[in-house]
C-alpha atoms as a printed R data frame, in Angstrom:
    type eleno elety resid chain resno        x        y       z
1   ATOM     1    CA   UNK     A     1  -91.444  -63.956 138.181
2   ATOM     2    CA   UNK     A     2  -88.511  -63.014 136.305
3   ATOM     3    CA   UNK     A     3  -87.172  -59.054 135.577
4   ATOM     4    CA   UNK     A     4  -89.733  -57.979 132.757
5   ATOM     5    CA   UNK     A     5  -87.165  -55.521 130.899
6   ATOM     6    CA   UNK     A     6  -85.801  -58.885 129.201
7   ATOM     7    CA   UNK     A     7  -86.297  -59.019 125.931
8   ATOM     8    CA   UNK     A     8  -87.192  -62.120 124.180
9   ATOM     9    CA   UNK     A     9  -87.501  -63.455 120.993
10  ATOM    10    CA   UNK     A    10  -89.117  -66.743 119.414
11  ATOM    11    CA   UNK     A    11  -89.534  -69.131 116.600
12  ATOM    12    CA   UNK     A    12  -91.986  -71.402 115.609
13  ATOM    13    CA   UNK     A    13  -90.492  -74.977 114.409
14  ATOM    14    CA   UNK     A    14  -91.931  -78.529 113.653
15  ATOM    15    CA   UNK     A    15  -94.051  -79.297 115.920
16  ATOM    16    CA   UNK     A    16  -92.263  -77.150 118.783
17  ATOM    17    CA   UNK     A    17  -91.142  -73.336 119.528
18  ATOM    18    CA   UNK     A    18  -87.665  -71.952 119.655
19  ATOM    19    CA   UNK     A    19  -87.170  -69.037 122.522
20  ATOM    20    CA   UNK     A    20  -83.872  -67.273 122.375
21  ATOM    21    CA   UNK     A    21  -82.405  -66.014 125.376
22  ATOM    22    CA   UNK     A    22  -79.321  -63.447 126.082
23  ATOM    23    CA   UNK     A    23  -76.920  -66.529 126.742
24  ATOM    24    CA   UNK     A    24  -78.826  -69.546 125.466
25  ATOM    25    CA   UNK     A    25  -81.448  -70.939 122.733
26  ATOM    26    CA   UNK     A    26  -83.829  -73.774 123.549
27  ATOM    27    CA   UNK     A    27  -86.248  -75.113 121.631
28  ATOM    28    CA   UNK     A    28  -89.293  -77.903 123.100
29  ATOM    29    CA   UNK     A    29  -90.804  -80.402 120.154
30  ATOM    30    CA   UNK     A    30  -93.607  -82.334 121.037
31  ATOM    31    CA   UNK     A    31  -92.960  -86.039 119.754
32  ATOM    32    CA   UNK     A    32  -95.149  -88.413 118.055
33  ATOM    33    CA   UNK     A    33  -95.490  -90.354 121.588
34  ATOM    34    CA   UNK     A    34  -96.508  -87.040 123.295
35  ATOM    35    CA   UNK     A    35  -93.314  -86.428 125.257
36  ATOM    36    CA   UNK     A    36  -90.925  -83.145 125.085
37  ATOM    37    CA   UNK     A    37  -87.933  -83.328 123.193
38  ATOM    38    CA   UNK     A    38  -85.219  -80.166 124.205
39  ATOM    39    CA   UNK     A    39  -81.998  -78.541 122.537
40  ATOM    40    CA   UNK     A    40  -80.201  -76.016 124.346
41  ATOM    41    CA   UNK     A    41  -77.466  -74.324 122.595
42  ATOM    42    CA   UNK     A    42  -75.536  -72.166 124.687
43  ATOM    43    CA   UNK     A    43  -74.950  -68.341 122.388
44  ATOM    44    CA   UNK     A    44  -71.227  -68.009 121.858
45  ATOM    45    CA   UNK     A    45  -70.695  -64.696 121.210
46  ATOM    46    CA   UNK     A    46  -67.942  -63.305 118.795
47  ATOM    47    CA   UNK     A    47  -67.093  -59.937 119.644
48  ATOM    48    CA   UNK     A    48  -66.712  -58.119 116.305
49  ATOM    49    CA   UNK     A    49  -70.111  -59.499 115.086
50  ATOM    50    CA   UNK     A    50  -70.852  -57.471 118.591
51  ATOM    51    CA   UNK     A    51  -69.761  -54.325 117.764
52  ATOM    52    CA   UNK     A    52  -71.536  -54.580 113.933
53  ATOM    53    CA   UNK     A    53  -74.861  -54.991 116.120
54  ATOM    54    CA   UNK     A    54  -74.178  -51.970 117.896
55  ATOM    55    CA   UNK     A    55  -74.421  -50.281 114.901
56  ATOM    56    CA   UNK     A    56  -77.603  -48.808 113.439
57  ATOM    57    CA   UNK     A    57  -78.408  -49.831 110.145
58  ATOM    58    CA   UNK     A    58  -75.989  -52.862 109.938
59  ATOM    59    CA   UNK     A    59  -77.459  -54.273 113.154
60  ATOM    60    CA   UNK     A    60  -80.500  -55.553 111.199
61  ATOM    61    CA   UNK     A    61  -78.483  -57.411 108.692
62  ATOM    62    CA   UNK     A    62  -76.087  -58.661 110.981
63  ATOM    63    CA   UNK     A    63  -79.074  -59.830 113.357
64  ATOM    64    CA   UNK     A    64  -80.825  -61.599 109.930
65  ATOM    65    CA   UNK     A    65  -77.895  -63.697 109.214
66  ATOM    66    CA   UNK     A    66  -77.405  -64.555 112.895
67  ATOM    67    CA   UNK     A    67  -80.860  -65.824 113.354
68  ATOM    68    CA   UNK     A    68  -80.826  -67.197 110.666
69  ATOM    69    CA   UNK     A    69  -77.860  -69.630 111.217
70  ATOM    70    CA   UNK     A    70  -79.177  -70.461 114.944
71  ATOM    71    CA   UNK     A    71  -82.696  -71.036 113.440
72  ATOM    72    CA   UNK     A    72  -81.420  -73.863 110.851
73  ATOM    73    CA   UNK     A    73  -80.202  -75.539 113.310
74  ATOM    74    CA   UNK     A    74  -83.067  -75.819 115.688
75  ATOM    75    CA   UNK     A    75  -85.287  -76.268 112.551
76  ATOM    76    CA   UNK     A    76  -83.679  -79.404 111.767
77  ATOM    77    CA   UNK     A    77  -83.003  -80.633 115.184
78  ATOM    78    CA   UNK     A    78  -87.519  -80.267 115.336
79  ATOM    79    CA   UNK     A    79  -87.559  -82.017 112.347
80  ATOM    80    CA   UNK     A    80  -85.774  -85.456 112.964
81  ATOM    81    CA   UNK     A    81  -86.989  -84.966 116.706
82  ATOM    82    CA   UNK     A    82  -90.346  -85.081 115.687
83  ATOM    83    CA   UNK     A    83  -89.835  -87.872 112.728
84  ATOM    84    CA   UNK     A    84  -88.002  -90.178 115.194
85  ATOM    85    CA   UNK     A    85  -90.312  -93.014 116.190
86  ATOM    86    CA   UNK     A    86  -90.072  -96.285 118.531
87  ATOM    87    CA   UNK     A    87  -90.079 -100.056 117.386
88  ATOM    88    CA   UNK     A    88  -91.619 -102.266 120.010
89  ATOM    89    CA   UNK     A    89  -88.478 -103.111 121.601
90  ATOM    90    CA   UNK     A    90  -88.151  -99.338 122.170
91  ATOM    91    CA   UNK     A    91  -85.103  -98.674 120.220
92  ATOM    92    CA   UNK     A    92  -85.901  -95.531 117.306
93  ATOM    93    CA   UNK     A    93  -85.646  -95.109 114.058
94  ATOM    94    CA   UNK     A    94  -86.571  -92.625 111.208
95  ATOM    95    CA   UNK     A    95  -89.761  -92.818 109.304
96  ATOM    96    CA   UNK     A    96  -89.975  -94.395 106.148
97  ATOM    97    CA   UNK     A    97  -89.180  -92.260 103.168
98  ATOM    98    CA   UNK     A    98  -92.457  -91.002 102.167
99  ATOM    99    CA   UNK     A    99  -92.432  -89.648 105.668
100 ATOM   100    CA   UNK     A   100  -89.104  -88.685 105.498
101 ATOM   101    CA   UNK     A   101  -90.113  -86.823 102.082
102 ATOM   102    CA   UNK     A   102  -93.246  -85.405 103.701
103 ATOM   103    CA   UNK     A   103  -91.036  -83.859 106.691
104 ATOM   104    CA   UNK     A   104  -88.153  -82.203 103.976
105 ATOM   105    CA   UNK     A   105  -91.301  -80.756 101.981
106 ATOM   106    CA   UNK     A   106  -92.569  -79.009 105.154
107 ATOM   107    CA   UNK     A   107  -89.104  -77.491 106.063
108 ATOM   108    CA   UNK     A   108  -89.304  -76.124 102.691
109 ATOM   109    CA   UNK     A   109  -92.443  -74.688 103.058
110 ATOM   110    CA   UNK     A   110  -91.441  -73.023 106.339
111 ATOM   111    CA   UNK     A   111  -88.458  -71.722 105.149
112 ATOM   112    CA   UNK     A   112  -89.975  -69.626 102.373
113 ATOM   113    CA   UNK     A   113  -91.866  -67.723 105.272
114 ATOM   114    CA   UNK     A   114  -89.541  -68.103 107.473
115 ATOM   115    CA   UNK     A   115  -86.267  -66.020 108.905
116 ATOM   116    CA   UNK     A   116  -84.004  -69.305 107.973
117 ATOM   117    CA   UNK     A   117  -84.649  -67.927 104.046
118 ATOM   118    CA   UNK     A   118  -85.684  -64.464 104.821
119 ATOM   119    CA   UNK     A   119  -82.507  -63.270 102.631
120 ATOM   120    CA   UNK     A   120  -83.388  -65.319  99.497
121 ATOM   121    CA   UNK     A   121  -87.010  -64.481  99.690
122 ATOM   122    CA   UNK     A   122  -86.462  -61.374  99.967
123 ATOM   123    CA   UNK     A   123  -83.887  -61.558  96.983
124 ATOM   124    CA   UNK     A   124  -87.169  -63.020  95.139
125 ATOM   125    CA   UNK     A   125  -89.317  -60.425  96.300
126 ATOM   126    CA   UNK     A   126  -87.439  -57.991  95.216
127 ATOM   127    CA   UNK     A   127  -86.480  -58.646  91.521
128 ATOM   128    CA   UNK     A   128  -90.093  -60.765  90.222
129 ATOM   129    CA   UNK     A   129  -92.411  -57.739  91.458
130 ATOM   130    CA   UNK     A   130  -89.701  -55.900  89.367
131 ATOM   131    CA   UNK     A   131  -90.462  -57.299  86.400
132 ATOM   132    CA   UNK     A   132  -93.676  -58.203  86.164
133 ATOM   133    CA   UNK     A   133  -94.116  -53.934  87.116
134 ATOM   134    CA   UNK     A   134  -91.750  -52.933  84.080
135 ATOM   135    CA   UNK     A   135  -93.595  -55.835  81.717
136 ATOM   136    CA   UNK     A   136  -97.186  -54.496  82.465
137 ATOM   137    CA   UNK     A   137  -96.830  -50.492  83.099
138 ATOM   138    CA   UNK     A   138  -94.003  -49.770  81.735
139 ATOM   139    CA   UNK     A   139  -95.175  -47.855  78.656
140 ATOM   140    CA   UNK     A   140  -98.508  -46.749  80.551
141 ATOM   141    CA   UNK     A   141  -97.190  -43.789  82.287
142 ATOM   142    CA   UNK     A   142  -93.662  -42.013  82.731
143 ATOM   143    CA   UNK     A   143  -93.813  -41.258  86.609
144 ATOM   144    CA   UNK     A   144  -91.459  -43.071  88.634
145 ATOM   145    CA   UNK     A   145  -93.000  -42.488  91.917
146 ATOM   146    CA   UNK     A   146  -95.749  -44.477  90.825
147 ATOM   147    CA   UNK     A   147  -93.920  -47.435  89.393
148 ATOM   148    CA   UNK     A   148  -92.202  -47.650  92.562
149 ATOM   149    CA   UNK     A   149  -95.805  -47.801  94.307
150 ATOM   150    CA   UNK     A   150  -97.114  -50.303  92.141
151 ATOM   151    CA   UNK     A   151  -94.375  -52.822  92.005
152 ATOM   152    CA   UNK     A   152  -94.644  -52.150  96.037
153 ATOM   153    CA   UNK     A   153  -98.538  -53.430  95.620
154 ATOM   154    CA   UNK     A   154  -97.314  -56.347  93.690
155 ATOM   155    CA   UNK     A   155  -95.400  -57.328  96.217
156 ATOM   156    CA   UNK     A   156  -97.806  -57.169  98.730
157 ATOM   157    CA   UNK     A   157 -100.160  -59.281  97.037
158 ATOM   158    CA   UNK     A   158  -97.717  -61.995  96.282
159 ATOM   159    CA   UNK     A   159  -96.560  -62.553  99.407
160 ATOM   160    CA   UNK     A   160 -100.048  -62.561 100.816
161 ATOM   161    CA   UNK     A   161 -100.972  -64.679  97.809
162 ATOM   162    CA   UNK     A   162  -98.431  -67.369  98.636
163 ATOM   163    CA   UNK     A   163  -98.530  -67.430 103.156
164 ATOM   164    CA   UNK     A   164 -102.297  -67.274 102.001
165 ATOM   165    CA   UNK     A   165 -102.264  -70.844  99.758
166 ATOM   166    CA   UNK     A   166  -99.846  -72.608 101.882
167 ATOM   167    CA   UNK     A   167 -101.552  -71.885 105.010
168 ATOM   168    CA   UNK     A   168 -104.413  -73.882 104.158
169 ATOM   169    CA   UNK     A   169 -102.000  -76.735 104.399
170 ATOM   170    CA   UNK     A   170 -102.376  -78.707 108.104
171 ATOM   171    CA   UNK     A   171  -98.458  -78.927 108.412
172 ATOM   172    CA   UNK     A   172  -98.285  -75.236 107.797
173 ATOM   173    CA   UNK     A   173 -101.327  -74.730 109.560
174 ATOM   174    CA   UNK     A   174  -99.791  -76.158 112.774
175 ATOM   175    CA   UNK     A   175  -96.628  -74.030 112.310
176 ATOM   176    CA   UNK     A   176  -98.579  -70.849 112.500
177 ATOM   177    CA   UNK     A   177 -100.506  -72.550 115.326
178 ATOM   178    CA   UNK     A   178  -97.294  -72.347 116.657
179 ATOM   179    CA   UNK     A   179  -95.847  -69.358 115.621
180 ATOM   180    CA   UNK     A   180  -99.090  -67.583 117.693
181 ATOM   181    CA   UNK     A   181  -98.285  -69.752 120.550
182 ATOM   182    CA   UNK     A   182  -94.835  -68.081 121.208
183 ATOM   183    CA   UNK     A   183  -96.469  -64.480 120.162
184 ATOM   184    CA   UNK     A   184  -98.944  -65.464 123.095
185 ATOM   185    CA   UNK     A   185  -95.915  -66.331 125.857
186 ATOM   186    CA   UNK     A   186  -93.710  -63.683 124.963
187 ATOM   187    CA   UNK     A   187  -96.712  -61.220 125.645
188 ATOM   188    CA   UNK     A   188  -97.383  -63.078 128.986
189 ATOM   189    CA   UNK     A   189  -94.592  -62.950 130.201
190 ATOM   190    CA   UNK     A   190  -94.494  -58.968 129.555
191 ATOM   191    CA   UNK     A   191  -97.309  -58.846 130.960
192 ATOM   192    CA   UNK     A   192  -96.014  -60.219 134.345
193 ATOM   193    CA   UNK     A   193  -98.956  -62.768 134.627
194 ATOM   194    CA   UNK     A   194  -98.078  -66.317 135.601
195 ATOM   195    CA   UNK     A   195  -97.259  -68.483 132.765
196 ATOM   196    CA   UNK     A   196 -100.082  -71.129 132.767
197 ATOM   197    CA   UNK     A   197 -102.547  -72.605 129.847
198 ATOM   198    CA   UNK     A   198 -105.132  -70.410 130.485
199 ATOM   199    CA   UNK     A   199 -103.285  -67.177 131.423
200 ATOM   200    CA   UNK     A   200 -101.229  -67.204 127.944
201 ATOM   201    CA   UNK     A   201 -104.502  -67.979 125.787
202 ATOM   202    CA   UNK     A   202 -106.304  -65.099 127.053
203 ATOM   203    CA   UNK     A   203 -103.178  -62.987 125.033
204 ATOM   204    CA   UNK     A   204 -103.518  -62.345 121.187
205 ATOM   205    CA   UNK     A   205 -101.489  -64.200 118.363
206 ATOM   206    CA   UNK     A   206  -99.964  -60.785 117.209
207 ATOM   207    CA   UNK     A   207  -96.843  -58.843 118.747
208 ATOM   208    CA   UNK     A   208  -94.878  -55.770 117.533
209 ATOM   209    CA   UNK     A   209  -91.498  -57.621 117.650
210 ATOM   210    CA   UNK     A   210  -92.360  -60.332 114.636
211 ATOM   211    CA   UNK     A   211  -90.568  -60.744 111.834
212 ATOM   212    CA   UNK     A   212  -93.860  -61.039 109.909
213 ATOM   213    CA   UNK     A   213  -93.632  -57.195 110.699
214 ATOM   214    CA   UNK     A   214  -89.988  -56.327 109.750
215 ATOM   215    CA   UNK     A   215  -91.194  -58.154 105.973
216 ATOM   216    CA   UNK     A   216  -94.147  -56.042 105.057
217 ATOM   217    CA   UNK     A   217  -91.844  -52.941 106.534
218 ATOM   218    CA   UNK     A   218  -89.240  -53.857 104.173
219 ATOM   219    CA   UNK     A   219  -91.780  -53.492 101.198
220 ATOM   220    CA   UNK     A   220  -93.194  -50.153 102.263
221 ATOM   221    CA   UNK     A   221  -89.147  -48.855 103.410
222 ATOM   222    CA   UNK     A   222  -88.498  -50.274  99.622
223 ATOM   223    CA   UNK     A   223  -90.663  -47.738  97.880
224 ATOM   224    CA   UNK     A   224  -89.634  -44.883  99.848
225 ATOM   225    CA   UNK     A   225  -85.820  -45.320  98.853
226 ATOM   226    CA   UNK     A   226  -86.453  -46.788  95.336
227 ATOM   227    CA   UNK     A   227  -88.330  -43.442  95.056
228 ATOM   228    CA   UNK     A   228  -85.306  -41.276  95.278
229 ATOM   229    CA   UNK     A   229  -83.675  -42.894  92.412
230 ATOM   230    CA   UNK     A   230  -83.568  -42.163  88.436
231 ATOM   231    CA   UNK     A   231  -83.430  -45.057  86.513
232 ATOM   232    CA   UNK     A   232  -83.169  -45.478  83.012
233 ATOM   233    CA   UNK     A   233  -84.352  -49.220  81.708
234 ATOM   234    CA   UNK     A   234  -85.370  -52.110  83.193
235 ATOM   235    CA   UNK     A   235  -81.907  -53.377  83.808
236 ATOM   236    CA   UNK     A   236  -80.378  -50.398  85.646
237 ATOM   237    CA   UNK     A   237  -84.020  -50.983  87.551
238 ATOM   238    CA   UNK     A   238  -83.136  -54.432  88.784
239 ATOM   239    CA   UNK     A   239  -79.537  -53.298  89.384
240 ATOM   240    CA   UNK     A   240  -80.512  -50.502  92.105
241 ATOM   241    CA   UNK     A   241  -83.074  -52.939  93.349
242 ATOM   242    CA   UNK     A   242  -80.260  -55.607  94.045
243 ATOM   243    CA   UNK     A   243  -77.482  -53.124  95.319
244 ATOM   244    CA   UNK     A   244  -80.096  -50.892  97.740
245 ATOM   245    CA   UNK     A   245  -81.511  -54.543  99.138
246 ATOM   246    CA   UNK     A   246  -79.116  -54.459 102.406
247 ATOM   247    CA   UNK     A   247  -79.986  -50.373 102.739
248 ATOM   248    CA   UNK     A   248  -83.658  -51.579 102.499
249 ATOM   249    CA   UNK     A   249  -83.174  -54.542 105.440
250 ATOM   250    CA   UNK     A   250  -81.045  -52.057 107.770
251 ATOM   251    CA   UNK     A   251  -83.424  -48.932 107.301
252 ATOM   252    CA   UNK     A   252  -86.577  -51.575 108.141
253 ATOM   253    CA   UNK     A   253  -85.251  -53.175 111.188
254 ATOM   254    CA   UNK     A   254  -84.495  -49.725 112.602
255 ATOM   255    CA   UNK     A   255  -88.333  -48.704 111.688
256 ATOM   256    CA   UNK     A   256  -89.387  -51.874 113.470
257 ATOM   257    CA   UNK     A   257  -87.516  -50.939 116.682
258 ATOM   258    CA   UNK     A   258  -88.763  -47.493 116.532
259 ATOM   259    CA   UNK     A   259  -92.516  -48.487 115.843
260 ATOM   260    CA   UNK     A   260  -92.084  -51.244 118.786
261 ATOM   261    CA   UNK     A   261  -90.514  -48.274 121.136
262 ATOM   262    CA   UNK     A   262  -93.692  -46.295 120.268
263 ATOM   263    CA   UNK     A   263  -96.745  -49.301 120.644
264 ATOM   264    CA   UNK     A   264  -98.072  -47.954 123.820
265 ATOM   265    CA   UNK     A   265  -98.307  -43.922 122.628
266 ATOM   266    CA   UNK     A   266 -101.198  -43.302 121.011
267 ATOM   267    CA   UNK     A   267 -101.826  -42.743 117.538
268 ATOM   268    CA   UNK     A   268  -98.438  -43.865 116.999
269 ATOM   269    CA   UNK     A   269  -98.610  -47.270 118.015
270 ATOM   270    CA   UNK     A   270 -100.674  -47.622 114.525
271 ATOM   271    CA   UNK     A   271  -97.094  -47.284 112.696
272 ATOM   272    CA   UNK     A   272  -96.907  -51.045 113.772
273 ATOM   273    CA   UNK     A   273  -99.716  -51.767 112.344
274 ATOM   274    CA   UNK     A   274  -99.219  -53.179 108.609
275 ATOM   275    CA   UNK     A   275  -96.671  -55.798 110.321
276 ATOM   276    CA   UNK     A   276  -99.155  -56.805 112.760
277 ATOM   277    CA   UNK     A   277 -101.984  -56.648 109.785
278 ATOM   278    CA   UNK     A   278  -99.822  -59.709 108.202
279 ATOM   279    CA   UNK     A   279  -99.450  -61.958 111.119
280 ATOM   280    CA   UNK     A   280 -103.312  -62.227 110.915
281 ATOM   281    CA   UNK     A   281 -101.978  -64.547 108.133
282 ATOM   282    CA   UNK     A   282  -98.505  -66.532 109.975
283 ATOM   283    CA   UNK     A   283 -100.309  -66.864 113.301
284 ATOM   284    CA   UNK     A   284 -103.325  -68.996 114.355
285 ATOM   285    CA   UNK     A   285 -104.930  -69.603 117.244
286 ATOM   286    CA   UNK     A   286 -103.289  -72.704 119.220
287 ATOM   287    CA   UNK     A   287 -104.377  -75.586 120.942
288 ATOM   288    CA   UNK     A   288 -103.571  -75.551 124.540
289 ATOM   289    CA   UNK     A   289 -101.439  -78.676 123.944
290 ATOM   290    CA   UNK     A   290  -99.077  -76.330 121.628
291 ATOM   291    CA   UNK     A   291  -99.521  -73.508 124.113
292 ATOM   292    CA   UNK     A   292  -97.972  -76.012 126.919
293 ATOM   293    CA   UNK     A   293  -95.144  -76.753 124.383
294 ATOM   294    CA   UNK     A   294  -94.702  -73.048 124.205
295 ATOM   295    CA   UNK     A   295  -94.630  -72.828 127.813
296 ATOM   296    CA   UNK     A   296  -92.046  -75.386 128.409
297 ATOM   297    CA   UNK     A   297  -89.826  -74.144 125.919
298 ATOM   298    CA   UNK     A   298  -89.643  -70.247 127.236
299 ATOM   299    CA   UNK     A   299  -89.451  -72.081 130.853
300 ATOM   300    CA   UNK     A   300  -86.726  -74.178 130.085
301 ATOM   301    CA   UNK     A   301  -84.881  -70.986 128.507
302 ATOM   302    CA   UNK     A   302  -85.167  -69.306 131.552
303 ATOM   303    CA   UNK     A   303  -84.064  -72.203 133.915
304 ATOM   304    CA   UNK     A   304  -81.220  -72.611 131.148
305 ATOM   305    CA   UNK     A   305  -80.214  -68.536 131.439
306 ATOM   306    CA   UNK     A   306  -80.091  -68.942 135.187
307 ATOM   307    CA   UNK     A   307  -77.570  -71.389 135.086
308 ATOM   308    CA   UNK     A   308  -75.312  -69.851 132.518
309 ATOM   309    CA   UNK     A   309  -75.053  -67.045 134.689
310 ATOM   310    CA   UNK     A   310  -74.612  -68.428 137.918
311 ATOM   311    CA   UNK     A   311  -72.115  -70.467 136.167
312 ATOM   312    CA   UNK     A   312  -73.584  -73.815 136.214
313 ATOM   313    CA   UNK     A   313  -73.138  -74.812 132.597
């Protein structure tokens, strides 16, 4: 088994899983014949986008739009893996267009959950809570403090409202089904137990590390600061909401680190646990077909790391 203080991170695409290693970032789609399709993109690393993630508070945003760009890119490379299919004489082509439609609606989906649109959602997030807050309460009472909370409640329930609706799609179904199949490797292989079907399904759907976590952070991070601001109007509101939005995403992913740093001390570890409350939501239980995708994937990552650093490209 592998050194255990690696730290690894994952995404769930169409029909597949993304792992990303320190040099590399594979992802394994499961085809419409059954086979596994892989991309491996080596991580070329450019050094003053290095030295911003050394630094706390701008290492969160930096990290965002970083993920983000990898992401899109293995995001679409699941989605015209999986649409590819084979004539009879075995040469492939793309599925018709309602298919083709079909696939474009379900990247869309995704992406509103997603890290590949975690900026513009949170953009949303952030300014329609606003003003549905000011429209409502606005002339029911003068304290701040409580605005702040309620427009944080709003929030909450809209984005629990909308993973809650789409989820009972099958194509988003699936993707979670995913998304808890790399939550179940990750924790297997931190666990130092041999990465097999039925050794990762005995491990639960939620981990400390997701970005379902660093979302619900950013809401509860967003009333504390909003709280230490006068505002007079709705427009100065939305202003302060729009300029404090990177202050919000760097304070959050620090608070995620520090909660993860603290999951095994007790009483603590329950500082994680609003995060890990919402994955109940962007995880479900996978099949062990989805799990063995998941499997690949991480163990072609690791094959993939090996040979970066022992120089075999």
């Amino acid at each position: 088994m592998a050194e255990q203080n690696s730290i690894y991170g994952g995404q769930a695409v169409i029909e597949g899983v993304m792992f990303a290693g320190k040099n590399v970032h594979v992802t394994a789609v499961r085809k419409k014949d059954g086979s596994l399709d892989f991309l491996e993109v080596p991580r070329k690393d450019i050094p003053w986008v290095q030295t911003l993630k050394k630094i706390p508070l701008v290492r969160g945003i930096v990290g965002i739009i970083e993920s983000s760009a990898k992401g899109a890119q293995h995001l679409n490379f699941s989605a015209e893996s999986f649409a590819e299919q084979e004539n009879e004489d075995g040469s492939v082509q793309k599925e018709d267009k309602q298919g083709v439609f079909s696939n474009i609606s379900m990247i869309l989906g995704v992406a509103v959950v997603g890290v590949l649109s975690f900026l513009f959602g949170k953009f949303v997030f952030t300014l329609v809570p606003a003003v549905i807050e000011q429209f409502l309460f606005q002339h029911a009472f003068s304290n701040q403090f409580l605005h702040n909370l309620l427009e944080g409640v709003i929030k909450i329930i809209l984005l629990i409202g909308y993973i809650y609706f789409i989820s009972l799609t099958p194509m988003i179904r699936r993707l979670f089904q995913y998304h808890g199949a790399e939550h179940k490797v990750i924790s297997a292989y931190e666990a130092g137990v041999e990465l097999t079907v039925s050794n990762v399904q005995k491990f639960n759907t939620l981990h400390y590390r997701c970005g379902s976590s660093f979302i619900v952070f950013t809401v509860l991070i967003g009333v504390v600061i909003y709280s230490f601001l006068h505002y007079d109007g709705y427009v100065e509101r939305i202003v302060q909401r729009l300029i404090l939005l990177p202050v919000v995403i760097g304070v959050s992913y620090e608070v995620l680190r520090f909660t993860n740093s603290l999951r095994e001390v007790p009483v603590l570890r329950y500082l994680g646990y609003p995060g890990l409350w919402l994955q109940l939501l962007t995880t479900k239980e996978p099949e062990d077909s989805q799990v063995e995708v998941s499997i690949a994937s991480f163990n072609r990552m690791r094959e993939a790391e090996q040979r970066i650093m022992e120089g075999r490209v």
